[in-house]
C-alpha positions as CSV (number, residue, x, y, z in Angstrom):
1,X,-8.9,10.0,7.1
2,X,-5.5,8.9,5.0
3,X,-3.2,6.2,6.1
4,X,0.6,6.9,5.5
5,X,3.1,4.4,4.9
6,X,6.7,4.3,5.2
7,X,7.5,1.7,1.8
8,X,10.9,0.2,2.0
9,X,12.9,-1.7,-1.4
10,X,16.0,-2.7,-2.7
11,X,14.9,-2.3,-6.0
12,X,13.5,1.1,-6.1
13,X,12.4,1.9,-9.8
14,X,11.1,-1.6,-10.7
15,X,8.9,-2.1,-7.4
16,X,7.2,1.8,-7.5
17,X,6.9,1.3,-11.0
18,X,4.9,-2.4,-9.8
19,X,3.1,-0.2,-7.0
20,X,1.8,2.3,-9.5
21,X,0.4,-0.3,-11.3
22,X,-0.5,-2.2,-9.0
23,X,-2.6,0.9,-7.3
24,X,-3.9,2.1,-10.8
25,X,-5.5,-1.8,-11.2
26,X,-7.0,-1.5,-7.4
27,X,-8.6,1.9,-8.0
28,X,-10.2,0.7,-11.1
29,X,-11.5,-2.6,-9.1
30,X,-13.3,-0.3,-6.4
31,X,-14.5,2.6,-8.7
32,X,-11.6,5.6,-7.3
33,X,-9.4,8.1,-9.0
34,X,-6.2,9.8,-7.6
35,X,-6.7,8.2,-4.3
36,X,-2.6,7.3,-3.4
37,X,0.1,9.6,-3.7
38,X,4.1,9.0,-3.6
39,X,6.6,11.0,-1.7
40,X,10.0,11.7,-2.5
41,X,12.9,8.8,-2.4
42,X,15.7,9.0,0.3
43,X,18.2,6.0,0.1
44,X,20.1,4.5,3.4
45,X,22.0,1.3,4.0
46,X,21.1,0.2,0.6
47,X,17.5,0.5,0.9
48,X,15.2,3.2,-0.8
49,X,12.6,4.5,1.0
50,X,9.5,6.5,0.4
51,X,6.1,7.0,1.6
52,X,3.0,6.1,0.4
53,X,-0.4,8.3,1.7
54,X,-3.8,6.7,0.3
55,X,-6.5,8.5,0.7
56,X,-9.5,7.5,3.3
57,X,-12.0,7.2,1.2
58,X,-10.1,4.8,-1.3
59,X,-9.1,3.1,1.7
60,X,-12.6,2.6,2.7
61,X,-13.5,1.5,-0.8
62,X,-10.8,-1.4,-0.8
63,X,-11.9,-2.6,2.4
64,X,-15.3,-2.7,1.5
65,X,-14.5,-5.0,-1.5
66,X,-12.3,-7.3,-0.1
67,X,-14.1,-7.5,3.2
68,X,-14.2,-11.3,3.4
69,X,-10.4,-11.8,2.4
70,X,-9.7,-8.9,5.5
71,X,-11.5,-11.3,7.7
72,X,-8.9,-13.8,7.3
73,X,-6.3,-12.0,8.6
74,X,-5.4,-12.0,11.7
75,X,-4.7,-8.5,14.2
76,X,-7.0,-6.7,16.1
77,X,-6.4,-3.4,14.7
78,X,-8.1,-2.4,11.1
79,X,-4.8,-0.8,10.1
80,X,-2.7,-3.6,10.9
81,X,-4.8,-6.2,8.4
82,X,-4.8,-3.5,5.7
83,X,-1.2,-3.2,6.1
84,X,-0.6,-6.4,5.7
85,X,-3.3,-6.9,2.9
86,X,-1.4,-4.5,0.8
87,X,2.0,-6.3,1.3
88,X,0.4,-9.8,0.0
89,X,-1.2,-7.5,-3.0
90,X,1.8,-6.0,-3.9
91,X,3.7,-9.3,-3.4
92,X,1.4,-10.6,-6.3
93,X,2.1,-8.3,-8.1
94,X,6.5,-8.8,-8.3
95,X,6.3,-5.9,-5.7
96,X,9.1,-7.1,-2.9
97,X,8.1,-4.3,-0.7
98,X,7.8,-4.0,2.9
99,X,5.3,-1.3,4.5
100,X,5.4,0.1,7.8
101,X,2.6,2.6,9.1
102,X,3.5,6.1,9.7
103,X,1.4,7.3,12.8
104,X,0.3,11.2,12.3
């Protein structure tokens, strides 16, 4: 099953630029392919936002290799620690993002 976040910047086209990256570098860590997608911008009250779907079995894969670093974070919910394992990796990345799941 996919996960779908709601991705929020003030600097649009330098911090999806970073996430693409950023993604391509992940994928290539865990062994996936054309596991994230991007939707379409929409700006309001000087933020851009868009969403970000990544694919379950991606998903899967990045937990699965960072298992002991997901263990430090605290949450009882799975989603929740990915969420927020994505905004640190992103944030090393120069990626000032902030991501908010998108429930189905």
């Amino acid at each position: 099953m996919s996960i779908t976040f709601e991705v929020s910047t003030k600097n649009f086209t330098d911090d999806k630029l970073a996430m693409k990256i950023a993604m391509s570098q992940m994928e290539t860590l865990v062994g996936g392919a054309n596991g994230y997608a991007f939707s379409e911008p929409y700006d309001k009250f000087g933020w851009t936002f868009f969403k970000m779907a990544i694919k379950g079995d991606l998903q899967d894969a990045i937990e699965r290799k960072f298992a002991d670093m997901f263990a430090k974070y605290r949450g009882n919910n799975p989603d929740e620690k990915f969420t927020d394992f994505l905004t640190d990796y992103f944030g090393s990345k120069g990626c000032l993002v902030k991501l908010k799941i998108v429930k189905p």
